[in-house]
C-alpha positions as CSV (number, residue, x, y, z in Angstrom):
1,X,13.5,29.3,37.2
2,X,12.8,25.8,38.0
3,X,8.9,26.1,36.6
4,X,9.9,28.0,33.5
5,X,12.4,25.2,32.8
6,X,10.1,22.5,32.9
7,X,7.5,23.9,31.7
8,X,10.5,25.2,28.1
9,X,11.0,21.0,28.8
10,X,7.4,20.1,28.1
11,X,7.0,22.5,25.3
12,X,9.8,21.5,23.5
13,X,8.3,17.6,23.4
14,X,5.0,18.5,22.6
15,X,6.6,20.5,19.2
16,X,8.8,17.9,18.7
17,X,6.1,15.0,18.5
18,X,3.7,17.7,16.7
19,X,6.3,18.3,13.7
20,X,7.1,14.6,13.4
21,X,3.6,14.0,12.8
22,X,3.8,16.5,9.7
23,X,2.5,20.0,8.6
24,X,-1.2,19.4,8.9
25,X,-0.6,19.2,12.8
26,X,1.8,21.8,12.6
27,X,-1.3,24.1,11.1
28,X,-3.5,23.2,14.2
29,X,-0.6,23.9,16.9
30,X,-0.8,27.4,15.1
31,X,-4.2,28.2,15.1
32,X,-4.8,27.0,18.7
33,X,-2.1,29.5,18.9
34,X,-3.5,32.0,17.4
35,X,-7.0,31.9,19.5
36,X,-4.7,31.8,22.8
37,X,-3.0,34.9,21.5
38,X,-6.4,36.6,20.6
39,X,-7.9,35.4,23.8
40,X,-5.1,37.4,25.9
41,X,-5.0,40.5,23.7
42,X,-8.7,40.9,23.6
43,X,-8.7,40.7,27.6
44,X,-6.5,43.4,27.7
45,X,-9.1,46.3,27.7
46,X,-11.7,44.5,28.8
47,X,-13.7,46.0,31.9
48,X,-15.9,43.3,34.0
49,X,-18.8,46.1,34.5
50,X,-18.6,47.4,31.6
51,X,-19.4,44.3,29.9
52,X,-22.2,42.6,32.0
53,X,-24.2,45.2,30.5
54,X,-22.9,44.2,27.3
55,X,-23.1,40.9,27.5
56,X,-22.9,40.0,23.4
57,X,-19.7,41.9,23.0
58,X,-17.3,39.0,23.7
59,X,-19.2,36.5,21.2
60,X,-18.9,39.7,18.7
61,X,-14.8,39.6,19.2
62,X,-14.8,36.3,18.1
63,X,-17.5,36.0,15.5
64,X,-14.4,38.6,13.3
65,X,-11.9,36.5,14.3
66,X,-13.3,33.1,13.3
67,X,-14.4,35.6,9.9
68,X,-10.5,36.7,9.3
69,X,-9.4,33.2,10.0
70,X,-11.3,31.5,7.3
71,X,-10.7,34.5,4.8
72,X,-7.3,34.1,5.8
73,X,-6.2,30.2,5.7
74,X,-9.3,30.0,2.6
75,X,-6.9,31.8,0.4
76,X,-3.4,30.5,1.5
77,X,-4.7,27.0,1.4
78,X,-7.5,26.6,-1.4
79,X,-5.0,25.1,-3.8
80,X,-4.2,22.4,-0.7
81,X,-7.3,21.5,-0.5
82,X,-8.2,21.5,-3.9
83,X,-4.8,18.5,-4.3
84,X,-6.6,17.3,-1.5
85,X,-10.2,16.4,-3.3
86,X,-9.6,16.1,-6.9
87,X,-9.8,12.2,-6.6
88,X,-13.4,12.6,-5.7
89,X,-15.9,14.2,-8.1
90,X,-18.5,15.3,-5.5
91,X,-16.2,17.1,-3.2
92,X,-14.4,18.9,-6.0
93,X,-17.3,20.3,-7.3
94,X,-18.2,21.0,-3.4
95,X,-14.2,22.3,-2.9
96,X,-14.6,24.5,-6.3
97,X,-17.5,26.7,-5.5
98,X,-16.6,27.1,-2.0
99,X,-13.7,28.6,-3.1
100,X,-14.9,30.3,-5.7
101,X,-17.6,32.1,-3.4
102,X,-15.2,32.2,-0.5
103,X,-14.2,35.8,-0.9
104,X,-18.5,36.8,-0.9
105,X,-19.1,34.4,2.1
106,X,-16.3,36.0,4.4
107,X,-17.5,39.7,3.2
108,X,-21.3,39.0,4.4
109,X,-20.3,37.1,7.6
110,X,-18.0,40.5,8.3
111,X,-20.9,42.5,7.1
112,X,-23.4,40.6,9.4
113,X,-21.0,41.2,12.2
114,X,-20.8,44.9,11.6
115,X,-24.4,45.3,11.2
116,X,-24.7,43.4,14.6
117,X,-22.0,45.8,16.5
118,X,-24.6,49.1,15.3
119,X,-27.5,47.5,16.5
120,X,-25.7,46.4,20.4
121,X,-24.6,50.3,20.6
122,X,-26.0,51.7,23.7
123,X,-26.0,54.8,24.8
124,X,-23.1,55.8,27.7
125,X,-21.0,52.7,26.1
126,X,-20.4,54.2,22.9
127,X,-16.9,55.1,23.4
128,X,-16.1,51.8,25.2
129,X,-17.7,49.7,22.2
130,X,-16.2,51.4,19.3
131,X,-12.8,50.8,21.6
132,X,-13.6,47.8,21.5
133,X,-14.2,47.6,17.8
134,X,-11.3,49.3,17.2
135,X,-9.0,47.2,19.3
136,X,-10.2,43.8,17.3
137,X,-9.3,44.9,14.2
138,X,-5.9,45.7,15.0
139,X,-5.5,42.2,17.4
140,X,-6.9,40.8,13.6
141,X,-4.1,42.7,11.6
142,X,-1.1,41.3,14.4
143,X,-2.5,37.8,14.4
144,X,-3.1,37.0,11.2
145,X,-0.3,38.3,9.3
146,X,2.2,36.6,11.8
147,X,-0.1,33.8,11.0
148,X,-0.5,34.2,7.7
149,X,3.4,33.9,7.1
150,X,4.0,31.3,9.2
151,X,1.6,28.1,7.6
152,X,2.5,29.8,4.4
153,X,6.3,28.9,5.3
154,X,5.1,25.2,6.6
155,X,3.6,24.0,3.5
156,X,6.9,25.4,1.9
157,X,8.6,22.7,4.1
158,X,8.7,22.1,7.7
159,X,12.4,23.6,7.5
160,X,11.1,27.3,7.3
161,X,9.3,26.7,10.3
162,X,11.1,25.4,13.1
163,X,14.6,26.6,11.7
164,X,13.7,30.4,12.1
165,X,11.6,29.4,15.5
166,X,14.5,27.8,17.1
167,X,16.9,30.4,16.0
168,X,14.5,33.2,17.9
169,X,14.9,30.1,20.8
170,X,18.6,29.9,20.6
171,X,18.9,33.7,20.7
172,X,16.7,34.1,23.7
173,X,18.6,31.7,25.6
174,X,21.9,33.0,24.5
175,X,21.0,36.2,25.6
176,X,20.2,35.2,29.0
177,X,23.2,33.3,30.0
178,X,25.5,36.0,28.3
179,X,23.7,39.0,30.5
180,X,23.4,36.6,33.4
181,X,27.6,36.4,33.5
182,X,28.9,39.3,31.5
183,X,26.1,41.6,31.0
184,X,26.8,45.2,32.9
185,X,26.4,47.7,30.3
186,X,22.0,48.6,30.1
187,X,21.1,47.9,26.2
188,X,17.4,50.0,26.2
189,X,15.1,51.2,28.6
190,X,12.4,49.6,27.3
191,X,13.7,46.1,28.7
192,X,16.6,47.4,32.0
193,X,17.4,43.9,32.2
194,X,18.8,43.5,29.1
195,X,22.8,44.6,28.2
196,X,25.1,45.4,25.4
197,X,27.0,42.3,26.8
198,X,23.9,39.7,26.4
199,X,22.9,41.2,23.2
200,X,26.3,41.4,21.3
201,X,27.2,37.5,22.8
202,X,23.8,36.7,21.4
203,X,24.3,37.5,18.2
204,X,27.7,35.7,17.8
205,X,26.5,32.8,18.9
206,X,23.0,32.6,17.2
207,X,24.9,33.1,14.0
208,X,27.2,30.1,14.7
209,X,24.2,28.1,15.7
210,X,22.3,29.1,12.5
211,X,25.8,28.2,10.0
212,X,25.5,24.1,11.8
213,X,21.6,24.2,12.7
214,X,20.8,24.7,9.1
215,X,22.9,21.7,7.8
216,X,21.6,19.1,10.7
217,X,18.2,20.1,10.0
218,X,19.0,20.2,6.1
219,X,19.4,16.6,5.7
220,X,15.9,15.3,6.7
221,X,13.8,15.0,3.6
222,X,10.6,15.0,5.7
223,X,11.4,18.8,7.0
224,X,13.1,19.9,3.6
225,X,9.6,18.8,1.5
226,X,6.9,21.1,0.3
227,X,3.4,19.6,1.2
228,X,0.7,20.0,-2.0
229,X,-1.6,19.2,0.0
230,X,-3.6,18.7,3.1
231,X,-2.9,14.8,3.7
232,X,-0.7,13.7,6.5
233,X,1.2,10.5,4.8
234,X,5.0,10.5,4.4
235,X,6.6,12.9,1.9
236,X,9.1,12.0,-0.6
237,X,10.9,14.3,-2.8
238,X,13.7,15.4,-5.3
239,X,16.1,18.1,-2.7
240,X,15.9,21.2,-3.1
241,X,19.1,22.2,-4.9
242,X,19.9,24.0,-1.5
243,X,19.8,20.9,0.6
244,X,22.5,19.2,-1.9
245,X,25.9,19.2,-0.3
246,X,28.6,20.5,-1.8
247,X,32.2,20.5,-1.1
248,X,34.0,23.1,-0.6
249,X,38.4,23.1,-0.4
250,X,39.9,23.9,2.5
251,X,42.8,27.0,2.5
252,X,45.9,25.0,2.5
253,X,47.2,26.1,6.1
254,X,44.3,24.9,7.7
255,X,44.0,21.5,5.5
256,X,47.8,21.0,6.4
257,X,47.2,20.6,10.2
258,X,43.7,18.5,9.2
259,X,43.1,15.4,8.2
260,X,40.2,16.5,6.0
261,X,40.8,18.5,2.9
262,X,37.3,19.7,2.6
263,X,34.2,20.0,3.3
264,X,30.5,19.1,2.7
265,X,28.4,22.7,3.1
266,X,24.9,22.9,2.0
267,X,23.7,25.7,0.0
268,X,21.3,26.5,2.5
269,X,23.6,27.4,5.3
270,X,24.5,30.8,3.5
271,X,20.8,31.8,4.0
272,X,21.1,30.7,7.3
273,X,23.5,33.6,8.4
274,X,21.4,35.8,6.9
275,X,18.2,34.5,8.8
276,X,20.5,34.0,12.1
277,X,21.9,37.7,11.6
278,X,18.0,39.2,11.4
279,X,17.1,36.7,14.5
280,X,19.9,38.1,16.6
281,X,20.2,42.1,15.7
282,X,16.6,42.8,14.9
283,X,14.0,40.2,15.8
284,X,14.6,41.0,19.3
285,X,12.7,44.5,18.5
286,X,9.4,42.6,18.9
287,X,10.1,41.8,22.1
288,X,11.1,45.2,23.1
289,X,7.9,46.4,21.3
290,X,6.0,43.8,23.5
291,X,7.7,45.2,26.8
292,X,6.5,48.6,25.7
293,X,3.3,47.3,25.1
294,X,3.2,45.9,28.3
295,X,4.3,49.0,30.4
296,X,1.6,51.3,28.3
297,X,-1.0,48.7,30.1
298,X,1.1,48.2,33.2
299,X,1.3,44.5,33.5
300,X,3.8,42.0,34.1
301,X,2.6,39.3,31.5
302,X,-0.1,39.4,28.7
303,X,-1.6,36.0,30.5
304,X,-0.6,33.6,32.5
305,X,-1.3,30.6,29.6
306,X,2.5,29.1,30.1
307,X,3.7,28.6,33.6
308,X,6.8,30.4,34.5
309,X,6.5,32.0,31.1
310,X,3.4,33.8,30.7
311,X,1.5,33.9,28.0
312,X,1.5,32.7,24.8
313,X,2.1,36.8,23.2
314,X,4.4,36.7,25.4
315,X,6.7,33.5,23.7
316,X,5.7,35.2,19.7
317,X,6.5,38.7,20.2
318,X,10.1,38.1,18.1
319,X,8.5,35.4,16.4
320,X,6.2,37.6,14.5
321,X,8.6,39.2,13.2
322,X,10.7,36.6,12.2
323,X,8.4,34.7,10.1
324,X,7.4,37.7,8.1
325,X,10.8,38.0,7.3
326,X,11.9,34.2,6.5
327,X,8.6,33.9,4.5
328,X,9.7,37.4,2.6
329,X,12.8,36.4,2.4
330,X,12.1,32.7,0.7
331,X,10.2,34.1,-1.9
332,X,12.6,36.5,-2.6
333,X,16.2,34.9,-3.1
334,X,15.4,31.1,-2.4
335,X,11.8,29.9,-4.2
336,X,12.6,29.2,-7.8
337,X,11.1,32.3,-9.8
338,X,10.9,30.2,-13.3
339,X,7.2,29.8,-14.7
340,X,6.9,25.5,-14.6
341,X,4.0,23.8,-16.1
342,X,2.5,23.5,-12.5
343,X,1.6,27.2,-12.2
344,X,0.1,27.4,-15.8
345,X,-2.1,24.8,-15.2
346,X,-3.1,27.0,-11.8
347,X,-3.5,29.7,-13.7
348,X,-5.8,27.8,-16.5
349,X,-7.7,25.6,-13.7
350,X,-8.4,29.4,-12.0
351,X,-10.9,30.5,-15.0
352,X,-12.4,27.5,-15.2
353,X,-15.8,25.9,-13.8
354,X,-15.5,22.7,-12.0
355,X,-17.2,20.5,-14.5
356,X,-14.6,22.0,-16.8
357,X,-11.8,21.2,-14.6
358,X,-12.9,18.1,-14.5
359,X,-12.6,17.4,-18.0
360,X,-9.4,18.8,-18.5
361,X,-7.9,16.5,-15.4
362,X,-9.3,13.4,-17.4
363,X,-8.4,14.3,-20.6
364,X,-4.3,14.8,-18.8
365,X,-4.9,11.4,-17.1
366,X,-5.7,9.9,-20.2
367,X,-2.7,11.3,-22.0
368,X,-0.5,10.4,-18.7
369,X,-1.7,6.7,-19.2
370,X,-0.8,6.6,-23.0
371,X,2.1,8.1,-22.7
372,X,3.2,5.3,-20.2
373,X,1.6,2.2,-22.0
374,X,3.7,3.6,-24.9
375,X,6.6,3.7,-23.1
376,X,6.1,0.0,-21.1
């Protein structure tokens, strides 16, 4: 107990400094994620005499993941990076045909790697390659779309990140201390230490941590900012409607024995139940699923990464599913669904070349600078 807590103690700095030092940093925590996660998944099936006589088959694993990850973080971020360059002609131009050729470059490096696996088959490994093959694909599919979800939700502001992540946290711990006293009543079979008790106290308090989380965590403009981007300096911008308080009466009986007569609620908080209610009643199913998964392949832990905790699969199980659901969930009753100038101009810059898109960004600076001489 006393390892797992210092080691939760250590963990919880190390996040902390990375999230003060803004979503770039955040995006590396989460791929050095990722290829922990990958590295204990794809050690699952492996057999040590199996693969000394294939001795390529590891460098194969990771020549598709490296492949999926810049297919993957290519598409989410190539308007990021494109914000990023635009001041500098060469590595626009450089930026632009990148992306525009990223889609070919990924398909040919897969293609190179599936050519490769057909030329390593050998004859009595068959089935145990194409297991093999089989099994990286799907660690590809869990990975990156947990992944996927979650830098998608940091450049939407830092907010969507840890605010779902430390409500999976909060539910965790609630459910421990909850079983730990009251818990008698077995919940699934899956997981025999886990009660009805631990699970139903959980909930309750996640969702009361998720209603006053949300507002202390809603009033920091550097977590509630979306980064354009890929540059690490300080962020300034207009709230989010969502992060403006508003007041709200209090029923007269309560105000009566009160001094206050209302009070200050962010918009944002109402989403919060509704993210605190999924982190409490089904988020948890991941890590069910996860004990499963472990029992199918009879071990304790899916590595031994984290001391006292295991491995790093075995701390993003719910978290998986929770950022698939806030980064769902944003886009479908928070993100502004109006069609701004912004997203034109995306659309335009998209079917253009890049000497093209260079002219049109001068010609807009140009009318940007007369507009505000005429206006000094």
């Amino acid at each position: 107990m006393w390892i797992r807590a210092y080691s939760s103690l250590w963990m919880l700095a190390s996040v902390s400094l990375i999230i003060y030092m803004g979503h770039l940093y955040i995006w590396a925590m989460v791929v050095i994620i990722q290829i922990f996660m990958a590295s204990e998944l794809f050690n699952l099936l492996r057999r040590a005499n199996q693969d000394k006589r294939l001795p390529k088959i590891k460098l194969l694993n990771w020549h598709f993941f490296f492949t999926a990850m810049l297919y993957v973080y290519g598409r989410i971020l190539s308007q990021h990076l494109v914000n990023t360059v635009i001041s500098d002609k060469f590595f626009f131009r450089l930026v632009s045909i990148l992306i525009k050729y990223q889609m070919a470059i990924c398909y040919f490096l897969y293609i190179a790697g599936f050519v490769w696996f057909i030329l390593s088959l050998k004859k009595r490994y068959y089935k145990y390659q194409f297991g093999q093959y089989a099994w990286t694909h799907m660690i590809l599919i869990v990975v990156f779309t947990q992944s996927a979800f979650t830098v998608a939700n940091i450049f939407e502001g830092i907010f969507w990140f840890i605010f779902p992540a430390s409500l999976i946290a909060m539910n965790d711990v609630a459910a421990y201390f909850f079983g730990f006293f009251f818990g008698k009543t077995p919940l699934i079979k899956l997981s025999p230490k886990k009660t009805w008790e631990g699970f139903i106290g959980a909930s309750v308090a996640t969702m009361i941590a998720a209603f006053t989380f949300a507002n202390f965590l809603g009033r920091f403009q550097w977590l509630t900012c979306p980064r354009k981007d890929l540059s690490t300096g300080w962020l300034q911008c207009d709230p989010d409607p969502i992060f403006q308080p508003e007041s709200i009466p209090l029923p007269a009986l309560i105000s009566h024995w009160l001094s206050w007569k209302e009070i200050a609620v962010l918009p944002v908080q109402w989403h919060a139940l509704c993210m605190g209610l999924f982190a409490s009643i089904i988020a948890p199913f991941g890590g069910f699923f996860a004990s499963g998964f472990k029992r199918a392949f009879k071990i304790k832990d899916f590595g031994d990464s984290i001391p006292g905790h295991g491995g790093f699969t075995d701390r993003m199980d719910c978290q998986m599913v929770m950022a698939v659901f806030v980064y769902i969930y944003h886009q479908s009753f928070v993100a502004a669904q109006d069609y701004s100038v912004e997203m034109f101009l995306n659309q335009i810059m998209r079917n253009l070349h890049s000497e093209e898109q260079l002219v049109l960004y001068k010609k807009l600076g140009q009318i940007l600078q007369e507009r505000h001489f005429i206006q000094s």
